[in-house]
SENU-512471 format. One record per residue: residue in three letters; x, y, z of N, C-alpha, C in turn. Coordinates in steps of 0.2 Angstrom, whole numbers, plus 5000, padded with zeros to 4 digits. Atoms other than C-alpha are relative to their C-alpha. Example, Ala and Ser with C-alpha at 12.3 -4.5 7.8 and 13.67 -1.06 7.14 Angstrom:
<atoms>
ALA500449945000506249785039500450065000/SER499649944999506849955036499650055003/
</atoms>
This chain:
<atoms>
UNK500549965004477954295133499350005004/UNK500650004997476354365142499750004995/UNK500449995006474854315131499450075001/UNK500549984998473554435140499950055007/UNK500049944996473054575149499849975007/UNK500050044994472454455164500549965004/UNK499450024996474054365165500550065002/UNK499449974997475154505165499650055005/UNK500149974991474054595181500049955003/UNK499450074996474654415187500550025002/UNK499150004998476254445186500350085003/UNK499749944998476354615191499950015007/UNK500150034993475554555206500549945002/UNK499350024997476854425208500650035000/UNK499349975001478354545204499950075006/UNK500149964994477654675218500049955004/UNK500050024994477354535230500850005000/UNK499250014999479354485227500450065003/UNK499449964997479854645231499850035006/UNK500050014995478954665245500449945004/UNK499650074999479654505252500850025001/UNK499349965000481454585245500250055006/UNK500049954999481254765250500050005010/UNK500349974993480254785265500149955008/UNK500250034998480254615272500549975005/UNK499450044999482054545272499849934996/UNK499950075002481554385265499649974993/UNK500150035007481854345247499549934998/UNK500450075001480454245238500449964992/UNK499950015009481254245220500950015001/UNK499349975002483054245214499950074996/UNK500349955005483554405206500250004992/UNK499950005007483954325190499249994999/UNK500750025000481954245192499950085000/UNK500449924999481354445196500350024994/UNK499649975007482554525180499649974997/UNK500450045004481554385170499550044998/UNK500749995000479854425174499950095000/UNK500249935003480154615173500150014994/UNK499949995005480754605158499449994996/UNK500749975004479254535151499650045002/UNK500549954997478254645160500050064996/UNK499749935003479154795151499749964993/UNK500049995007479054695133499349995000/UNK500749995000476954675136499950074999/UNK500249925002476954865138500050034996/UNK499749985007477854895124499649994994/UNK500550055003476854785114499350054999/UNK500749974997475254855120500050055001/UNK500149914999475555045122499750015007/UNK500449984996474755015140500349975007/UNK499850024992475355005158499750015006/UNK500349994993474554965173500550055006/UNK500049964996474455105187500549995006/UNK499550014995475254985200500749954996/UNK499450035004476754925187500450035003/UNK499049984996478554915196500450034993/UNK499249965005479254975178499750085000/UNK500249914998478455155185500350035004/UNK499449984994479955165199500550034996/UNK499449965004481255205187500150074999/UNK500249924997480855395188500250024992/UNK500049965006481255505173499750064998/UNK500449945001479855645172500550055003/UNK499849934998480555815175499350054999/UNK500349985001479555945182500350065001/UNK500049944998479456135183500350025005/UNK500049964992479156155201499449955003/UNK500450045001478156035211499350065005/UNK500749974999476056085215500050005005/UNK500350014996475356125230499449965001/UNK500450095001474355985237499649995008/UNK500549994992472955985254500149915002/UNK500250064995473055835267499350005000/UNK500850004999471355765269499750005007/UNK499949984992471955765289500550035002/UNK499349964998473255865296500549975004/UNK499150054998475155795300500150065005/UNK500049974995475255855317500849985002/UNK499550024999477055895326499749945007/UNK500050034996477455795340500450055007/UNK499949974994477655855360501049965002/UNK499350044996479555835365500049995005/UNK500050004992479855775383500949954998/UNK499450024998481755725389500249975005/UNK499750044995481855635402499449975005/UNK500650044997480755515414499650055003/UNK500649974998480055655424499350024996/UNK500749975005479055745409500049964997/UNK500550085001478755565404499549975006/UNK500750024993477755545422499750074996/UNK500249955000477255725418499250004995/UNK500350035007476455665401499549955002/UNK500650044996475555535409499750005002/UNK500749984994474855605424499450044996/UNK500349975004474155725411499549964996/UNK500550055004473255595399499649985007/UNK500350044995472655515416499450035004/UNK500749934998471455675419499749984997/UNK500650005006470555635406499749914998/UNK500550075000470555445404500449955003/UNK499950044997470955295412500749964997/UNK499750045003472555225409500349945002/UNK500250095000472455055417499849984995/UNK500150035005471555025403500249984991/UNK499550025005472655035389500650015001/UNK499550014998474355015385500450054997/UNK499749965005475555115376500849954996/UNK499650035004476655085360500450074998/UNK499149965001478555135358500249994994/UNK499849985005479355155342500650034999/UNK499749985001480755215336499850084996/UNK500149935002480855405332500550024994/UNK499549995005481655415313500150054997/UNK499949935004482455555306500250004992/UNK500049995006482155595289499450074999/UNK500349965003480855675279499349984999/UNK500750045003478855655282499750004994/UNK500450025006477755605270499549985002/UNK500650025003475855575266499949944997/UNK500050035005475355435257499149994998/UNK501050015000473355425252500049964994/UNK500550035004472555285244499449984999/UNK500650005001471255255235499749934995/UNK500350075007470155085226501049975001/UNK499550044999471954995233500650044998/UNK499349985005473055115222500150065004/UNK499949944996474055245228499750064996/UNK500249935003473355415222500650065002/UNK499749935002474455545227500549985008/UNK499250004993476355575241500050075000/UNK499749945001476355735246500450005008/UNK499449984994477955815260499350035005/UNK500449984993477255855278499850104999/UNK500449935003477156055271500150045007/UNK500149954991476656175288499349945002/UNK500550044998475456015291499349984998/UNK500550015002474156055282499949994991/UNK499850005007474756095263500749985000/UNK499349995002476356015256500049994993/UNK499849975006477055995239499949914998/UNK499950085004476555835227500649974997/UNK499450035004478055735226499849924997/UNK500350085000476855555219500549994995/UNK499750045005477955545204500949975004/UNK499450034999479655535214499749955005/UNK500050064993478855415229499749944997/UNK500450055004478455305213500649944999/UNK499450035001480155255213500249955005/UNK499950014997480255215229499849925001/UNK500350075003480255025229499649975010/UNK500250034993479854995250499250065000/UNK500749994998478155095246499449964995/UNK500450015006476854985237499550064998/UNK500449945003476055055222499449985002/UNK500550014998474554975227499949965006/UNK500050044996473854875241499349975002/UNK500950035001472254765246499550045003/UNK500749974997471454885257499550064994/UNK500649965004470054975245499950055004/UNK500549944997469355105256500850064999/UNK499749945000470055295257500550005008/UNK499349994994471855305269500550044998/UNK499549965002473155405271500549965007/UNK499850044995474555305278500850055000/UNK499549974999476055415287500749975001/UNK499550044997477755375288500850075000/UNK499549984999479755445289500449974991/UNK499450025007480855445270500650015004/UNK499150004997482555385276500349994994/UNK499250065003484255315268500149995004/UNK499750054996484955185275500950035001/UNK499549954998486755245282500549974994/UNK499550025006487755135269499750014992/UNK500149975005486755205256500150084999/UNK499849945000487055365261500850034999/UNK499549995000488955335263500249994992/UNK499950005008488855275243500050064996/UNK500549935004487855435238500750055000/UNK499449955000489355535246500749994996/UNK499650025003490655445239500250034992/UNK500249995008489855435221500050094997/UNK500049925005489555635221500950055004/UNK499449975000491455665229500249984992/UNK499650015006492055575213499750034992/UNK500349955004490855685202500250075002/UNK499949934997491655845211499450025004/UNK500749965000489955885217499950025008/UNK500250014992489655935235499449935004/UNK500050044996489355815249499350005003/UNK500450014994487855775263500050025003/UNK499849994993487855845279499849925003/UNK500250104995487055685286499349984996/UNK500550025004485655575279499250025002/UNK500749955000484055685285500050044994/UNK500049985004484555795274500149974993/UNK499750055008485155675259499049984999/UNK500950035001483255605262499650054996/UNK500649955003482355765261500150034992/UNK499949975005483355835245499949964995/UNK500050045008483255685235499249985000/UNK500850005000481155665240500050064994/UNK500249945007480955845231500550024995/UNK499450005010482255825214499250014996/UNK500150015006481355885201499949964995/UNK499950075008481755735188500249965005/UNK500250024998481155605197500649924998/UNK499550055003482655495189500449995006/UNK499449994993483955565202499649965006/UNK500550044995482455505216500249945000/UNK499950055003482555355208500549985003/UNK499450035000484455325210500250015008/UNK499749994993484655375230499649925005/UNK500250074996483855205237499650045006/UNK500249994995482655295248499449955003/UNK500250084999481755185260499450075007/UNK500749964998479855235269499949975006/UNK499850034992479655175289499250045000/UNK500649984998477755195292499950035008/UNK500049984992477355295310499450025000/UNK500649984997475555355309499449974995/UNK500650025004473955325299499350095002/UNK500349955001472755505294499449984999/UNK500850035004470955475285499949925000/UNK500350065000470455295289499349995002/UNK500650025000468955175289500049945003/UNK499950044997469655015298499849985002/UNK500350054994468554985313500749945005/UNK499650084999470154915322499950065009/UNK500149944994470054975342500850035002/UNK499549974995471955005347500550014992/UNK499549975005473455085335500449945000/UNK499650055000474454915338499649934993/UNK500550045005473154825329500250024992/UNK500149975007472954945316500749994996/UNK499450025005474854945312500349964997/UNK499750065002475154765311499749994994/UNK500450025006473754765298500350044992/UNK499849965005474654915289500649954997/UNK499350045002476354815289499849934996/UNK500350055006475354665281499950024992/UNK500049955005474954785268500750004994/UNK499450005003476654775262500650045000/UNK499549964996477654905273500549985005/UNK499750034996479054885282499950035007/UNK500250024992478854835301500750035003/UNK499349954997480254975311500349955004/UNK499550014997481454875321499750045008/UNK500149974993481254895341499350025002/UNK500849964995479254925343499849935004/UNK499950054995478554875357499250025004/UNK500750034997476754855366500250035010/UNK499949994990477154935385499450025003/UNK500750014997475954905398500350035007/UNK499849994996477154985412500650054999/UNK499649925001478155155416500849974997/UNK499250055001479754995418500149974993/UNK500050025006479354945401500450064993/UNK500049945006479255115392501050005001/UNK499549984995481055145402500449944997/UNK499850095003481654965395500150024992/UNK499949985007481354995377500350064997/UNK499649935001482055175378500849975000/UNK499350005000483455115384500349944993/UNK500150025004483554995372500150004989/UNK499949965007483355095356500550045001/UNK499749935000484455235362500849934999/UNK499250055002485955085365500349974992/UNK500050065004485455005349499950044991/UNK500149955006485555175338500550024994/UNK499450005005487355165330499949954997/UNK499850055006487154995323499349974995/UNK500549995005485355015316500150044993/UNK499849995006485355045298499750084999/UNK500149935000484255215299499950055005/UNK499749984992484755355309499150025004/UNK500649984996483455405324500350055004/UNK499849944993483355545337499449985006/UNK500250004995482355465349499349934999/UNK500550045000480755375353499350035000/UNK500649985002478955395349499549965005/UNK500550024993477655355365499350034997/UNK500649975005475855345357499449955008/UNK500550034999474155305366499949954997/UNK500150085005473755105360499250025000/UNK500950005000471555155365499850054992/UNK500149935006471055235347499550045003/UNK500349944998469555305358500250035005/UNK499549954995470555365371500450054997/UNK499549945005471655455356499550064999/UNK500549955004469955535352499850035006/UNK500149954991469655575371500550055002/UNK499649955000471255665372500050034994/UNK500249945003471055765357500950024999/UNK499249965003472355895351500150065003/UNK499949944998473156045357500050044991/UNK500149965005473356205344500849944997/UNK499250005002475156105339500149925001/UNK499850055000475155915343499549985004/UNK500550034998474255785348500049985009/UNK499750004991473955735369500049924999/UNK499750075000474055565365500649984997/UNK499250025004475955555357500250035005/UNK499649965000477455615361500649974999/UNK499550025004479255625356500650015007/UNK499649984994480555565370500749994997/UNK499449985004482155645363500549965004/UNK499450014995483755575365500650045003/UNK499749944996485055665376500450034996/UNK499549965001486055785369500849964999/UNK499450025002487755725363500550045002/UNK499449945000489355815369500649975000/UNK499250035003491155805363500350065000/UNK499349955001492755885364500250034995/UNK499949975003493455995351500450075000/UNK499649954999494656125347499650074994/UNK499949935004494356325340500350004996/UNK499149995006495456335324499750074999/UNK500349955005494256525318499550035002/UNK500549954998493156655323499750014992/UNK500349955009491956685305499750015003/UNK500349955000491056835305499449984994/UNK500550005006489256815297499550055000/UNK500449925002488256975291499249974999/UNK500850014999486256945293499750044996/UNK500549985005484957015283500150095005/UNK499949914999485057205295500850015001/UNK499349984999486857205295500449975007/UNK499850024993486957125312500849934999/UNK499450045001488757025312500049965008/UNK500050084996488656835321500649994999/UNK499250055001490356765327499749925000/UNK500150075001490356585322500549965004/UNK499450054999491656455330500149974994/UNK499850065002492556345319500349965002/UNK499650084995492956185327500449954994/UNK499850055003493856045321499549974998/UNK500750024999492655945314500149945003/UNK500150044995491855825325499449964998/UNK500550055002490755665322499450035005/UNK500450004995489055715333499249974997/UNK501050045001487455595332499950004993/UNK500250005008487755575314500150034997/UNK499649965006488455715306500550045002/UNK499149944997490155805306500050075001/UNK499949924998490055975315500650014998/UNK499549945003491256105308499950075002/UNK500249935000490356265315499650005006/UNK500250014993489756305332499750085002/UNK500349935000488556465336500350015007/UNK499649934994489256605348499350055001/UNK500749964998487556715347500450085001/UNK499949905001488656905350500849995003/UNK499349984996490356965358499949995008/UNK500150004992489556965374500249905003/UNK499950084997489456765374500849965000/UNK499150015001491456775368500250005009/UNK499749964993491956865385499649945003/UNK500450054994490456755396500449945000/UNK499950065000491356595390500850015001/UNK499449985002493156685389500249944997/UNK500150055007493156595374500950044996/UNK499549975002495156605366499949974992/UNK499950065005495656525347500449975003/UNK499550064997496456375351499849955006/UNK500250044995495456325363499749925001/UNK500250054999494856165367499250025004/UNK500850004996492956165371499649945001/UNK500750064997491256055376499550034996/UNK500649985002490156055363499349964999/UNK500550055001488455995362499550024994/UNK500849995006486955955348499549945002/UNK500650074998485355875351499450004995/UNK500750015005484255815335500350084996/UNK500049955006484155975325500250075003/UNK499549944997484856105336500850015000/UNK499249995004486256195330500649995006/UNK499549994995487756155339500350065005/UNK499849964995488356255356500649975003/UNK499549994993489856295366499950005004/UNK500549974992489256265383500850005005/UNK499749984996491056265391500850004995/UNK499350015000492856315389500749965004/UNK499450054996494256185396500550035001/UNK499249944998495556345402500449945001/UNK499550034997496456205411500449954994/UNK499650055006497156125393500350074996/UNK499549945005497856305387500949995001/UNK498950024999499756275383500350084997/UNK499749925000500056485383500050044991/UNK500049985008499856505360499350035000/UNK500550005000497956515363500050114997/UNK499949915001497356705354499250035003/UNK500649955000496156845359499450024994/UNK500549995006494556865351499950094999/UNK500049965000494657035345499150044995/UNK500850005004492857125342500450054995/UNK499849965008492857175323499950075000/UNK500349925003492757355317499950004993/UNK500149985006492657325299499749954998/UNK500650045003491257225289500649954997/UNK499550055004492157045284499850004994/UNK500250005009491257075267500250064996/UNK499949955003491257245263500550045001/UNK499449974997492557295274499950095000/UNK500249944998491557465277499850005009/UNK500149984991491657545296499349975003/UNK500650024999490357445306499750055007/UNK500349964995489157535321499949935005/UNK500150034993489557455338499450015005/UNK500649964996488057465349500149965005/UNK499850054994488857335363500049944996/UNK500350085001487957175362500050004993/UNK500050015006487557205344500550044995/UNK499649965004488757255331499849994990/UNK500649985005488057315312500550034994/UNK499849965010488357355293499750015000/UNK500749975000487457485289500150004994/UNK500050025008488057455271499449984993/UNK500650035004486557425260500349964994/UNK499750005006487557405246500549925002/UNK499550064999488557225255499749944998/UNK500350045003488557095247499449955006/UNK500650054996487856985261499450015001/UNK500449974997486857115267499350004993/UNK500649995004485957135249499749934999/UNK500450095001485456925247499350015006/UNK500250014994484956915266499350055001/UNK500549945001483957075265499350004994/UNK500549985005482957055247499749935003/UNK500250064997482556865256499650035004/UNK500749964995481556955269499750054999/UNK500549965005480857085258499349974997/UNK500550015004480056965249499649945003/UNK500350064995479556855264499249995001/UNK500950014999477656795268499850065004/UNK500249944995477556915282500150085000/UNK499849915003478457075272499450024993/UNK500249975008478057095254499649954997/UNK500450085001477356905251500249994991/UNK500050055006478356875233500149955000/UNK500050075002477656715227500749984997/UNK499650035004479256625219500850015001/UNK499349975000480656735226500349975007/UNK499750064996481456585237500750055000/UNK499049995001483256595242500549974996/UNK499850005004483956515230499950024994/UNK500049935008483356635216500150065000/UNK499649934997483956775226500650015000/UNK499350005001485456715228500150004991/UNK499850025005485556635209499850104996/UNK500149915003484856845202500650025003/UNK499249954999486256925212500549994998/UNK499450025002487556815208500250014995/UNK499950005009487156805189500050104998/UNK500149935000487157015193499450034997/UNK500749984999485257025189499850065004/UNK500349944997484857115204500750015005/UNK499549984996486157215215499550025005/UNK500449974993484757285229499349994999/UNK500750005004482857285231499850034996/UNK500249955006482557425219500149984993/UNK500050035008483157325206499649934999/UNK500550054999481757185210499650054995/UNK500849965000480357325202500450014991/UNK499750005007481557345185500249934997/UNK499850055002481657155181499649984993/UNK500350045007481157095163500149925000/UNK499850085001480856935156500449984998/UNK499250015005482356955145500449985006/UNK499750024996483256965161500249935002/UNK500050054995482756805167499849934997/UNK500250055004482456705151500649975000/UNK499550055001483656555150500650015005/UNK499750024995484256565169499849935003/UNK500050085000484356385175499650005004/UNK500950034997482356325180499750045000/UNK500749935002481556495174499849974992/UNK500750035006480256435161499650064999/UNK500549935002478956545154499849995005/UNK500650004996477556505166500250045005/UNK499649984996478856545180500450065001/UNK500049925001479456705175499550054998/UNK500549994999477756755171499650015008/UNK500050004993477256705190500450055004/UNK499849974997478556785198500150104999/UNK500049925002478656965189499250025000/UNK500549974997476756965191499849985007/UNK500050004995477156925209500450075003/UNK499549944996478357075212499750064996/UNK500749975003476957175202499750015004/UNK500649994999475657155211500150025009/UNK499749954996476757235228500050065000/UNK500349905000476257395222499450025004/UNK500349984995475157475231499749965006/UNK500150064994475457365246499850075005/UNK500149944996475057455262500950035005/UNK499449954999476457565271500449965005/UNK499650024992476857475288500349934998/UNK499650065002477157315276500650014997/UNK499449995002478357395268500650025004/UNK499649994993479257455283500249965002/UNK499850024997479357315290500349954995/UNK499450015003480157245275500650004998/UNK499450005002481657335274500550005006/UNK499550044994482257245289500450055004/UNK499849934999482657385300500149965008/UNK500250034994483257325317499750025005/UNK500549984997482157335332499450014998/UNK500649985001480657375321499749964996/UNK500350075002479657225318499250014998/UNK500550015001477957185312499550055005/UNK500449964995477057295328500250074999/UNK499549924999478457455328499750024993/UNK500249975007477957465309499550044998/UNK500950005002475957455309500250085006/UNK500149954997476157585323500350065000/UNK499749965002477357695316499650034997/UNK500549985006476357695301499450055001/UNK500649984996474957725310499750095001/UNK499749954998475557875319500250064994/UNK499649945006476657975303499949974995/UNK500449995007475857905288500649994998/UNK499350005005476957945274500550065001/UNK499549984998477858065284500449995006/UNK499850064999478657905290500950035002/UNK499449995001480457985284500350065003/UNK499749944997480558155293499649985008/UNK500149984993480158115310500550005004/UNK499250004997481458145324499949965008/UNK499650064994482058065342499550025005/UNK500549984995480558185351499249954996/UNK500750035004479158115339499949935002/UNK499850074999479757925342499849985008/UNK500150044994479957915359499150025005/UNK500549974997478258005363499449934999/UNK500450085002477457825356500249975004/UNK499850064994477257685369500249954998/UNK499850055001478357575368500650004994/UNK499149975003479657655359500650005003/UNK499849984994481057675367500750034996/UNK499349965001482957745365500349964993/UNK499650055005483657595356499649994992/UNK500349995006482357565344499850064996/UNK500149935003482057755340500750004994/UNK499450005004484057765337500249964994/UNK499950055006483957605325499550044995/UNK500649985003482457685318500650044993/UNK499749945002483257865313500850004997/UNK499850015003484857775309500349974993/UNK500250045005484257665298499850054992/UNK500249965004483457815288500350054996/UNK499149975002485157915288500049974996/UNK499750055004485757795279499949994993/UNK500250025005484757725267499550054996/UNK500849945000483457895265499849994990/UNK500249985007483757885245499649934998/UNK500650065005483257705241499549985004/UNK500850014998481657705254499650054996/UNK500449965003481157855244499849994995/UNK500450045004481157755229499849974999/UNK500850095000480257615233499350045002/UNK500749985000478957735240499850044993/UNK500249995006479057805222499649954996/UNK500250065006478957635213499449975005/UNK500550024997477857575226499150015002/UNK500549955001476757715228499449965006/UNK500450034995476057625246499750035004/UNK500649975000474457655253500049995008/UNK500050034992473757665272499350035000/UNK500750014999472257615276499750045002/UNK500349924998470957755281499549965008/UNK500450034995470357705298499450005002/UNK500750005000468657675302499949995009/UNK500250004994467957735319499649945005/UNK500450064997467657565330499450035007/UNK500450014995466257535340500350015008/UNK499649994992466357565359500049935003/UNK500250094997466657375366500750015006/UNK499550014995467757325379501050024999/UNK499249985000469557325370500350064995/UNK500249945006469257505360500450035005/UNK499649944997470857615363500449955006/UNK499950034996471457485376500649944996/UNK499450045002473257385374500249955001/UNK500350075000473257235370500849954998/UNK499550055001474657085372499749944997/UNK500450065003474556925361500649945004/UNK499550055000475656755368499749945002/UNK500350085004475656585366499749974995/UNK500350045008475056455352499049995003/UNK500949985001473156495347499749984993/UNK500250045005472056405337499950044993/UNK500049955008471956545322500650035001/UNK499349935004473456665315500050035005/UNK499949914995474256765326499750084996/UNK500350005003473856865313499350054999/UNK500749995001472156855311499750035008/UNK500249954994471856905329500150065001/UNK499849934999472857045329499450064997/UNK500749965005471557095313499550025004/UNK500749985000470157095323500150035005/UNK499849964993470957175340500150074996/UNK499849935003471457325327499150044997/UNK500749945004469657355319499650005005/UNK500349984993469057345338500450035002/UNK499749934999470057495338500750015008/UNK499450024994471357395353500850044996/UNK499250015001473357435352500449945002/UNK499750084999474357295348501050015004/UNK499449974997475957295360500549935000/UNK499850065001477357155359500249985008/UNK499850004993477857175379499650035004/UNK500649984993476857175396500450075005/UNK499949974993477057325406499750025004/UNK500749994995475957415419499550034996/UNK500449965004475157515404499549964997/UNK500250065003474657345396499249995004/UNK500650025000472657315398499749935000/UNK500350095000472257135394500749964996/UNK499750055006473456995388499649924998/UNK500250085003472756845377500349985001/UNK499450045002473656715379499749924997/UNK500150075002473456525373500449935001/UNK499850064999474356355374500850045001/UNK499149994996476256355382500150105000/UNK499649954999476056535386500650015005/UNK499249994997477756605394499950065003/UNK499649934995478656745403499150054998/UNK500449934999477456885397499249985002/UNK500650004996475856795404500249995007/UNK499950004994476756765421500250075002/UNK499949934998477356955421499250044997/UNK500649955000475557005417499649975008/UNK500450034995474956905432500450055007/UNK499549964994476156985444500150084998/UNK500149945001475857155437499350005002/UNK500950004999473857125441499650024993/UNK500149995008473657145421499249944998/UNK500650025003471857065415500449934995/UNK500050045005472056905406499549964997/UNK500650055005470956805394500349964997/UNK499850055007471356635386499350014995/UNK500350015007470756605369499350015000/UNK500750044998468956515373499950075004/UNK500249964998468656695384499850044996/UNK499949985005469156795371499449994993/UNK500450025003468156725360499350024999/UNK500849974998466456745369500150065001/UNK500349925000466656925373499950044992/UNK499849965006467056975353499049964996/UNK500650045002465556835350500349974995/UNK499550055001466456705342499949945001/
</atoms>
């Protein structure tokens, strides 16, 4: 019996330290009859008393169901990491940091590179406050009640001040094999590999299921701190004090043979570690050298991620699937035998068009080389002719839609349902209708596009603008609030402007740029233009005209609805000042510290043309961090270029 509210924040400090100790540490302090004990009183004090402390281990059990989870701000941004593959652009990486500071004088620390699911964790006066997912870096989604479960994150810790301490949500690989096991014998579909098992069971709704997946928390960075510690090695050990667990294989390298040592190392020692990795993590140890190299627009220059090598294995062709795309474009898939690769069982192997069938003279039957490396989708990179035993068959290019089984339009390379009406074509299609960069509906995810089609809610976009809430009351996770949001998110698409609608109806070749400067050009007599009107605009050409005009054929009845229900607008242009990029065509490439986006916004009220390709007509290209091909084909045309920080000053900036 606890007599008092002083001894039971006692004991619930004893019964966290035990599981640290357990959890994180490997090294039991308590038996788990002595732990079952002491939580049980814990639980009948609560009970008793109506009142639970904040950091009580009987807050892991999960149970709460919610809606939908919040969106939720870092209070420093979760930066990716720079991938390098091999020693060279591991000297490359070096020499580079070595421009700027000295690195004789510190050392660098290796890590294992864990695949899961990042996370946030910010505390506050010791207690955690708030877990939210890595997001796009800056905003992700409040998962505190399911990371409450999590028994390898303490709910509190001794450090007081404001942190936010980063890490990797994994499962362990024989948890992951129970999970599958347990939802075969439920009927329930499977895992692909336990990255994803992490990620899906962090964001569950009913923090119960969280609960029951044994996931487990691997610290890798630290955000918002107050410390005073000088090197990242320091800081970690103090973090892992804390009550976190300390990763397996890190390592303190003071030399290139060192770094080269523990790679090799980890990379041997990847099968029979408990959680899976793809690689290694090489951080600057100086914190003020981290501060002295700084950040690109995308990652930091003092990390990076030395991935491990691609994986290849043998396997046979049993199946050509044909898969239909949001504009009707039909993807041959391989299907292989399935094959164990770096952790999860391949079954499916991309092909990219008919032309790559022929390049590889690819038969069924075949025996091929496939490879995957970390999160890129498996590839065919060779066919083994010398193992055909004369059965092998012809890949025959398709003529009829494998879904709708309406005649398709061959254009070579690319092969197309023009079908509006196919089923695949209608999911894939209303998906990027209602995408951030089309039409922007809040709520209208892919699995509630799929879940509306399939319940026969909506058969095409047209039927997005006729939905009620009768429609969509008492379909599984629509709630008032939720059906409310979403129908005045597909509401408030009315009088969007013209070129966004265009480029929502996924029309091939005519993308975000072809749209705006269609628009531009014919307005809302968009739909009678012909193949002299098209190509007279630069940068138009045959292909993209003929998809245009075909596209229109086709479908003329339900664009003229939408521009009915729509009723979309176009902006009234306002004559720019005379400055430098007025009337002058302008290329954007590479990563830049604002929105692609938002620069284009202010090259267009500076009265420039936005163009996606350099040719001799092209005027200036911006470009920014890893630009590519179109800033070397601006350079070699004698084309004008300005990075970013140029850019900037002449707009006055």
């Amino acid at each position: 019996m606890i007599e008092n509210e002083i001894i039971y924040k006692e004991k619930i400090e004893l019964l966290n330290k035990w599981a640290i100790a357990y959890y994180t540490q490997d090294n039991p302090l308590a038996t788990d009859e002595e732990y079952d004990i002491l939580y049980r009183k814990i639980v009948a004090y609560e009970n008793a008393n109506n009142f639970i402390a904040s950091n009580s281990p009987t807050q892991r059990v999960g149970g709460l169901v919610l809606d939908e989870f919040q969106k939720a701000s870092h209070l420093s941004r979760m930066w990716s990491q720079e991938d390098i593959f091999n020693d060279d652009e591991l000297e490359d990486w070096i020499k580079r940091a070595a421009k700027v500071i000295d690195m004789s004088k510190t050392a660098l620390v290796c890590e294992p590179k864990f695949d899961g699911a990042s996370l946030n964790l910010i505390y506050e006066n010791g207690l955690l406050k708030q877990a939210i997912t890595r997001g796009d870096g800056s905003i992700g989604e409040d998962v505190t009640n399911n990371v409450k479960t999590i028994t390898s994150i303490p709910l509190s810790i001794e450090y007081k001040g404001l942190i936010e301490i980063r890490g990797e949500v994994v499962i362990k690989k024989s948890d992951f094999e129970a999970i599958n096991l347990e939802r075969l014998a439920n009927n329930e579909p499977t895992f692909a590999n336990p990255r994803n098992a992490a990620a899906g069971s962090l964001r569950q709704l009913d923090s119960a299921i969280t609960a029951k997946r044994k996931l487990f928390f691997q610290v890798w960075g630290i955000g918002v701190q107050n410390m005073g510690f000088e090197t990242y090695s320091q800081m970690l050990e103090y973090i892992y004090s804390l009550g976190f667990a300390k990763p397996p294989l890190l390592k303190v390298c003071t030399s290139f043979k060192d770094i080269q040592d523990i790679y090799t190392q980890i990379l041997q020692s990847r099968d029979s570690l408990e959680m899976g990795l793809d690689g290694m993590v090489i951080k600057i140890d100086n914190l003020l050298y981290q501060d002295d190299l700084g950040y690109t627009v995308k990652y930091p220059r003092w990390s990076c991620a030395y991935k491990f090598p691609a994986v290849e294995k043998i396997t046979q062709v049993k199946d050509i699937i044909l898969q239909v795309g949001r504009t009707g474009a039909i993807t041959p898939v391989a299907s292989v035998t399935p094959t164990l690769i770096d952790g999860s069982t391949v079954s499916r192997a991309t092909l990219h068009n008919f032309d790559e069938i022929e390049r590889l003279d690819l038969k069924i039957g075949d025996y091929v080389i496939i490879i995957k490396s970390g999160d890129i989708i498996p590839k065919i990179t060779k066919v083994l002719t010398d193992r055909r035993v004369g059965d092998e068959k012809d890949i025959i290019r398709p003529t009829l839609c494998p879904t709708c089984q309406k005649e398709l339009l061959d254009e070579g390379i690319l092969i197309k349902c023009q079908n509006m009406e196919c089923p695949d074509r209608v999911i894939n299609s209303i998906i990027y209708f209602a995408s951030k960069n089309c039409m922007n509906i809040d709520g209208l995810g892919n699995k509630i596009v799929e879940l509306l089609v399939n319940k026969g809610k909506i058969k095409d976009i047209l039927d997005l603008y006729s939905l009620q809430y009768e429609d969509l009351d008492g379909l599984e996770s629509f709630k008032e609030k939720k059906i409310n949001n979403l129908l005045l998110s597909i509401e408030n698409t009315k009088h969007t402007e013209l070129h966004r609608l265009i480029n929502a109806l996924g029309i091939e070749h005519i993308g975000e740029v072809a749209s705006k400067q269609l628009c531009d050009r014919f307005g809302k007599n968009i739909l009678d233009v012909n193949e002299t009107d098209l190509l007279e605009l630069e940068g138009i050409g045959t292909q993209m005209s003929d998809s245009f005009l075909e596209f229109v054929r086709v479908n003329r009845e339900i664009i003229e609805k939408l521009f009915e229900i729509i009723e979309p607008t176009i902006k009234e242009k306002i004559e720019a000042k005379e400055n430098l990029f007025k009337a002058k065509t302008v290329v954007l490439t590479g990563t830049m510290s604002k929105n692609r986006d938002e620069i284009k916004k202010i090259l267009e009220e500076l009265g420039a043309k936005i163009a996606s390709s350099v040719s001799k007509k092209t005027d200036f290209v911006i470009y920014g961090e890893d630009a590519g091909s179109k800033y070397d084909k601006a350079i070699a045309l004698g084309v004008a270029v300005l990075d970013e920080i140029e850019f900037n000053n002449i707009i006055g900036e």
